[in-house]
C-alpha positions as MATLAB code, in Angstrom:
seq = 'XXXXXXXXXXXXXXXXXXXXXXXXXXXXXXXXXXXXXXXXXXXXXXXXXXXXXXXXXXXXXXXXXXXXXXXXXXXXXXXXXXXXXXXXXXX';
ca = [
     -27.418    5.579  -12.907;
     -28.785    9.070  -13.258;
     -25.729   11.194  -12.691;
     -25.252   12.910   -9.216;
     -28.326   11.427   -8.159;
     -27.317    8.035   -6.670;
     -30.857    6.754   -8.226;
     -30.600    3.618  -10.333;
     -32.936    3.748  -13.175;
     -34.347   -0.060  -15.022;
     -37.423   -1.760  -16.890;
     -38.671   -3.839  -14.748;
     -42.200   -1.592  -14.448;
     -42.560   -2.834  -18.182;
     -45.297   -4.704  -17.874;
     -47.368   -2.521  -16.585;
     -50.076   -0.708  -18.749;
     -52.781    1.637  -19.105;
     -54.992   -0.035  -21.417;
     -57.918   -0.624  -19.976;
     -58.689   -4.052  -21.286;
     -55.670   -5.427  -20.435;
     -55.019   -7.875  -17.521;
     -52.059   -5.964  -16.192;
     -53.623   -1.966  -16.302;
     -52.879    0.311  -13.709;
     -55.873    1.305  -11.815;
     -56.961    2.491   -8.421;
     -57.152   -0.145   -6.056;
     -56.016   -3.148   -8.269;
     -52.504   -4.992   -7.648;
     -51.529   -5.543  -10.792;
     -48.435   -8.659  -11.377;
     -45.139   -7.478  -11.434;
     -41.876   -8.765  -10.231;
     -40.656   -6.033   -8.066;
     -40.940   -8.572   -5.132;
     -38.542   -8.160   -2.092;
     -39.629  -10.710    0.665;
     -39.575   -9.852    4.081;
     -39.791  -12.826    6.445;
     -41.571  -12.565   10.033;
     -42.231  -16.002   12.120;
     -44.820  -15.650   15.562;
     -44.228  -12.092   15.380;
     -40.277  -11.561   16.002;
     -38.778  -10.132   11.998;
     -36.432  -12.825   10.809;
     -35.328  -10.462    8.262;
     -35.699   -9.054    4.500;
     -34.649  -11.718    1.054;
     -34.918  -11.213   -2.634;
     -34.110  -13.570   -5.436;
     -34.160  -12.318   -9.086;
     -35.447  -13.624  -12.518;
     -38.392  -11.960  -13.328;
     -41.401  -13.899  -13.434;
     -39.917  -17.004  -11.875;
     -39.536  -14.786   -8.617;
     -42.764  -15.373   -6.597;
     -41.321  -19.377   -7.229;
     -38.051  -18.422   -6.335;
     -39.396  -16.781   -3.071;
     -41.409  -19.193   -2.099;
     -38.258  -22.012   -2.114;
     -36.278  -19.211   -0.305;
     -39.194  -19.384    2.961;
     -39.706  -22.882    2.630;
     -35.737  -23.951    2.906;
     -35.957  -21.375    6.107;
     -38.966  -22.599    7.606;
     -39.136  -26.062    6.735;
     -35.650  -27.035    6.432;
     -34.115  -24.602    8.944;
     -31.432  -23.149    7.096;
     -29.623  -20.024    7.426;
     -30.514  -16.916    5.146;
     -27.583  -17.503    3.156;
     -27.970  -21.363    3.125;
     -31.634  -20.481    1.656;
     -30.596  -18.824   -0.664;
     -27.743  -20.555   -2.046;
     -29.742  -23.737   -2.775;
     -31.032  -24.793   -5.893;
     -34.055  -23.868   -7.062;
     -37.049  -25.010   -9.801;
     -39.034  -23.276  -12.029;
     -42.984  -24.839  -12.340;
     -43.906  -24.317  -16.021;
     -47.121  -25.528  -16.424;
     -48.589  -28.410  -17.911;
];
């Protein structure tokens, strides 16, 4: 915390970078991965509310559980995202 600012400082824009040849530069126009994700959930229109998990690049999976136990399963926000959740490695 920066003192007698209230503003939180961290990391997590880390992976960014600015060399050109790399998958994750910063350039105009270009979306580049990070995990600086907050969700915000809307469903035929009316807002069902903001959700955030953390733990960094298993977040977008992490998310994606959080809708789906909303949506599919019809729990609560807090049920959502209480629930267990997996992490899809690969292979």
């Amino acid at each position: 915390m920066v003192p007698g600012t209230g503003i939180s400082l961290h990391n997590r824009g880390l992976g960014f970078s600015l060399d050109s040849g790399h998958p994750n530069c910063l350039s105009p126009g270009k979306r580049p991965y990070h995990t600086i994700i907050p969700g915000f959930l809307t469903r035929q229109g009316p807002a069902q509310g903001p959700f955030g998990v953390m733990d960094a690049y298993m977040q977008p999976q992490g998310h994606m559980r959080v809708v789906m136990n909303m949506v599919d399963f019809g729990l609560n926000p807090q049920a959502a995202l209480d629930a267990p959740r997996w992490q899809w490695l690969g292979g």
